[in-house]
PASEBA-1860 file (N, C-alpha, C; in nm, 3 decimals):
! residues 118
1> XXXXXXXX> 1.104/1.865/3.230/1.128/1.737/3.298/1.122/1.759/3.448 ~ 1.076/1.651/3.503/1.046/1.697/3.675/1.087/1.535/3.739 ~ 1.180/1.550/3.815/1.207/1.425/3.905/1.155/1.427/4.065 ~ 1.103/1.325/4.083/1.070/1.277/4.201/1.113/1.195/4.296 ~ 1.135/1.185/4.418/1.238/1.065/4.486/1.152/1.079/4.643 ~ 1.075/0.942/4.669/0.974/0.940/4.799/1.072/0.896/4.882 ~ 1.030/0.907/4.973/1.123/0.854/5.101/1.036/0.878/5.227 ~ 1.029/0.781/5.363/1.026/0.781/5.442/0.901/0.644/5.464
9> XXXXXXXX> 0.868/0.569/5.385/0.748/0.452/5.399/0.833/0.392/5.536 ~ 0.760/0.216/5.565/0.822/0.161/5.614/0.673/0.096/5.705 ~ 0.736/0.018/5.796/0.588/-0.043/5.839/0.591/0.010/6.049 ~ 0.440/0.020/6.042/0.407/0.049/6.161/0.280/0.005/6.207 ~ 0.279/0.003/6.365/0.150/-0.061/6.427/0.028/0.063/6.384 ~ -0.100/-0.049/6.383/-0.258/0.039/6.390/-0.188/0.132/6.486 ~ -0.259/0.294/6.454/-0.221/0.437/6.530/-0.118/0.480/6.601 ~ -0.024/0.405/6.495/0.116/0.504/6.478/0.136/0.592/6.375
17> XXXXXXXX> 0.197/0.673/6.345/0.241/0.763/6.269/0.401/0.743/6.155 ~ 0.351/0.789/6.021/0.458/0.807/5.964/0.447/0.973/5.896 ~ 0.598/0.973/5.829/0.603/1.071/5.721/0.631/1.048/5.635 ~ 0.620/1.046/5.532/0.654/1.086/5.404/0.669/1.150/5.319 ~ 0.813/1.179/5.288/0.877/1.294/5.193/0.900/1.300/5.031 ~ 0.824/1.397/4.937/0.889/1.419/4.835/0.979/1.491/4.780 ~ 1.093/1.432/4.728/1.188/1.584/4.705/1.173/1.577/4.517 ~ 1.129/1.674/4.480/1.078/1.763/4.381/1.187/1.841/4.307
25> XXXXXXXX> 1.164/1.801/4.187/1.288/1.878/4.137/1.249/1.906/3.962 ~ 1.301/2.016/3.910/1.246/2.069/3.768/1.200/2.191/3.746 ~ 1.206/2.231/3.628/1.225/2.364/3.586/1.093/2.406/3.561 ~ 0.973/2.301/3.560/0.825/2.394/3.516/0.758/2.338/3.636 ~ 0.871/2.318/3.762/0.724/2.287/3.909/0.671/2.439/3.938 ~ 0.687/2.527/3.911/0.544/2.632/3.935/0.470/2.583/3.883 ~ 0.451/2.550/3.759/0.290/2.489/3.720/0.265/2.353/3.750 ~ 0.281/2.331/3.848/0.285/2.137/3.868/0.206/2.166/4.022
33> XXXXXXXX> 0.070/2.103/4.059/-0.051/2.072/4.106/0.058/1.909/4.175 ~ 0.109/1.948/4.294/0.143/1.842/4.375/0.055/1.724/4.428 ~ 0.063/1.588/4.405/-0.023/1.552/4.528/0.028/1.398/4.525 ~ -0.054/1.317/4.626/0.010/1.198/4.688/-0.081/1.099/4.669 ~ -0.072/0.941/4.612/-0.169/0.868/4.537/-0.120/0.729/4.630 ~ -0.207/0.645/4.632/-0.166/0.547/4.696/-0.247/0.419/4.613 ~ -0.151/0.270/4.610/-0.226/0.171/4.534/-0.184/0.057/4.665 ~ -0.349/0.003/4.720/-0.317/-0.122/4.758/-0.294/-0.205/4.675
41> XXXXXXXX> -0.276/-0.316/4.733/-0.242/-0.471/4.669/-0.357/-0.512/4.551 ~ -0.384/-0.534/4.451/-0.552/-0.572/4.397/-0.670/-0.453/4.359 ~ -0.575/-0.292/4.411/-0.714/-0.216/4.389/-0.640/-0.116/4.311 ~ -0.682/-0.022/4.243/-0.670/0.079/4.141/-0.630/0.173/4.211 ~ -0.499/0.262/4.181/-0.472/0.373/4.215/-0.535/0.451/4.267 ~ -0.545/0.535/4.399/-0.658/0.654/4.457/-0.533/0.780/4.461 ~ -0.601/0.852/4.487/-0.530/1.002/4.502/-0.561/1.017/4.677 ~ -0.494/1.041/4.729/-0.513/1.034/4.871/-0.526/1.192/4.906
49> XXXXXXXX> -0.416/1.311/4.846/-0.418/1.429/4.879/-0.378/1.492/4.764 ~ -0.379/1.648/4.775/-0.304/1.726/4.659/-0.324/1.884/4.734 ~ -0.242/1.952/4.688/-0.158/2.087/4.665/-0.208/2.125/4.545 ~ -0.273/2.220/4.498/-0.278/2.323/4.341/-0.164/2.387/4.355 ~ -0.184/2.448/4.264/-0.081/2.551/4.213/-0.106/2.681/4.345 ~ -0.206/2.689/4.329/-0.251/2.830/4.446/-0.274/2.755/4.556 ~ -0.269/2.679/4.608/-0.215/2.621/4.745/-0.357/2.575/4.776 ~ -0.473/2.530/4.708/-0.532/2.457/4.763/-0.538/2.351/4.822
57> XXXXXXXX> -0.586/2.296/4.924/-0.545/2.121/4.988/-0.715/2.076/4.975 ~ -0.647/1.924/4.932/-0.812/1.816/4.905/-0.706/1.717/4.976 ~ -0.809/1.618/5.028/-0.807/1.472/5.107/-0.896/1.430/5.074 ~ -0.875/1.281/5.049/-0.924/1.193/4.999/-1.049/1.175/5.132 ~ -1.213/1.130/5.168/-1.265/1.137/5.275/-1.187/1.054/5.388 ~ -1.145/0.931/5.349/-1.091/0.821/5.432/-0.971/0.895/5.527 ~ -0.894/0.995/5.446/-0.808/1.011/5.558/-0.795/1.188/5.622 ~ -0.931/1.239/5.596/-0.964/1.350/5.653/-0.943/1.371/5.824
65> XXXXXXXX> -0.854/1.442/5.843/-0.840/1.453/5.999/-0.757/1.361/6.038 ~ -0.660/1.305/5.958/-0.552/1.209/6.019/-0.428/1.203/5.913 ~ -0.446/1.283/5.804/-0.320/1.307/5.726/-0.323/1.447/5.711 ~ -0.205/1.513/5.671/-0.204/1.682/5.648/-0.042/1.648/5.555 ~ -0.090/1.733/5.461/0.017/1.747/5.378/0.090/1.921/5.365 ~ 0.171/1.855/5.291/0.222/2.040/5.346/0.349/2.022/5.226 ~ 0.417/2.146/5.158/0.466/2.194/5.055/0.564/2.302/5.096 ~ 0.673/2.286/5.046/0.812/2.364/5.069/0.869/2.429/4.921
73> XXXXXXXX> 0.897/2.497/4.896/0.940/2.555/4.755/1.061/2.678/4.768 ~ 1.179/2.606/4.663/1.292/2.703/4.692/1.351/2.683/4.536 ~ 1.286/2.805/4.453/1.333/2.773/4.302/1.258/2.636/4.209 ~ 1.351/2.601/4.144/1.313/2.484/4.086/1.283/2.360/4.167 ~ 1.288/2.355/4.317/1.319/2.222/4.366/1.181/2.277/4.477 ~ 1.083/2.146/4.534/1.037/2.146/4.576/1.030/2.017/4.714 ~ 0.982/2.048/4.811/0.923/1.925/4.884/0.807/1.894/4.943 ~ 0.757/1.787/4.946/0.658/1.789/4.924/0.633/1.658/5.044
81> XXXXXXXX> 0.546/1.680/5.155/0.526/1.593/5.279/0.400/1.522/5.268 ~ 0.395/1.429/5.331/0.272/1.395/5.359/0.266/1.331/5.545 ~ 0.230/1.388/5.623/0.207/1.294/5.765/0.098/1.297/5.775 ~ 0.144/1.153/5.829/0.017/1.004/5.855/0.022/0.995/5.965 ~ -0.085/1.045/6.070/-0.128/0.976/6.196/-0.215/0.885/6.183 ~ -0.267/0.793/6.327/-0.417/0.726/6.315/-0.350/0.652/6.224 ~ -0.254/0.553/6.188/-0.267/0.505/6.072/-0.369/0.373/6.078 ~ -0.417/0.314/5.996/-0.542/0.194/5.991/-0.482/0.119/5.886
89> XXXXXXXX> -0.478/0.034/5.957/-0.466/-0.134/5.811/-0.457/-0.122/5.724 ~ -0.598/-0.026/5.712/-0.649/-0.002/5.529/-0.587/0.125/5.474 ~ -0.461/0.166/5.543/-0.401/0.250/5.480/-0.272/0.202/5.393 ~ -0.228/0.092/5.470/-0.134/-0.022/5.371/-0.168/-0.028/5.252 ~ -0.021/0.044/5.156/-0.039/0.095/5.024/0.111/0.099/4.973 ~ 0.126/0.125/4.875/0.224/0.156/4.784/0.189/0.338/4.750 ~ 0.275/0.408/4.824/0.272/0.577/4.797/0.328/0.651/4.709 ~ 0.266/0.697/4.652/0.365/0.761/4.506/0.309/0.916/4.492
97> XXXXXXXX> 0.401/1.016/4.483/0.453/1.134/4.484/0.391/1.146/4.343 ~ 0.329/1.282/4.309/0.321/1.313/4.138/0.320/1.450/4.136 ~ 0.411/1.480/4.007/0.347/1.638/4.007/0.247/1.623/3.856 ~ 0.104/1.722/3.888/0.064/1.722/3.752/0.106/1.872/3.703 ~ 0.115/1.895/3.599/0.211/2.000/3.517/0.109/2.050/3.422 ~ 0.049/2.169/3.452/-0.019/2.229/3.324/0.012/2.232/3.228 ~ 0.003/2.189/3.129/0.023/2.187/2.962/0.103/2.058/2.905 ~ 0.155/1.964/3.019/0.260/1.905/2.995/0.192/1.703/3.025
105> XXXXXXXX> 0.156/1.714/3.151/0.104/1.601/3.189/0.162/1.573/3.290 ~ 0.162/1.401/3.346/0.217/1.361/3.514/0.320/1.299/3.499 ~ 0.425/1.349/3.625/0.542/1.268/3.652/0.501/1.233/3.807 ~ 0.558/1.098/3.752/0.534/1.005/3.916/0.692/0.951/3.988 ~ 0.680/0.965/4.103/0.792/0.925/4.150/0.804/0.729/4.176 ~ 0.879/0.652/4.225/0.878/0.538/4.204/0.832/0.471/4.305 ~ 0.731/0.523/4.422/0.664/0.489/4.497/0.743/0.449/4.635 ~ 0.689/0.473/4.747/0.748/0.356/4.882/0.635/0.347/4.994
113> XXXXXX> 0.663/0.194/4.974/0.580/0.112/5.087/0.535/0.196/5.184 ~ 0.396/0.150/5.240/0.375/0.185/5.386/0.296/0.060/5.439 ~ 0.355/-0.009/5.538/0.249/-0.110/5.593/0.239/-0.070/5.751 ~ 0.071/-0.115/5.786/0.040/-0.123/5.877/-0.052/-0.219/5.942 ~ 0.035/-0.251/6.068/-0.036/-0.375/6.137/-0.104/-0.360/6.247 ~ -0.168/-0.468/6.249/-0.304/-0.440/6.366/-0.264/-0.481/6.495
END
């Protein structure tokens, strides 16, 4: 079992900056492939970033060079960041935390807002 809890959304002007935090928690996150998914209003879930297991990093193209994610690990409990510079309109989303878990499948955390205005 793996719990998730996002924190830090909230709304900000075109090219301001946020963060956003996952705190990570469970007994099989070594095998859990971190990453950060975002759903606008009307459009289908995207994967914005991710963490492997061996510390690879992917970004979604849209936010190449203006998000960096980054990963903390102490035992069973993990955290898990995402900062957002440059933010753009079209980054206004609903953000949700997941770990995927080799052998097991995805736990998602319960998402938090990010809006941004022009």
């Amino acid at each position: 079992q793996v719990q998730l809890v996002e924190s830090g959304g909230g709304s900000v002007q075109a090219g301001g900056s946020l963060k956003l935090s996952c705190a990570a928690s469970g007994d099989i996150l070594r095998w859990c492939a971190m990453e950060w998914h975002r759903q606008a209003l009307g459009k289908e879930r995207e994967l914005v970033s991710s963490i492997t297991i061996r510390g690879t990093i992917t970004y979604t193209d849209s936010v190449k060079g203006r998000f960096t994610i980054s990963q903390s690990q102490d035992n069973t409990k993990k955290t898990l960041v995402l900062q957002m510079n440059a933010l753009k309109t079209e980054d206004t989303a609903v953000y949700y935390c997941a770990a995927q878990c080799a052998g097991v499948g995805v736990y998602w955390g319960q998402g938090t807002q990010v809006t941004v205005s022009s």
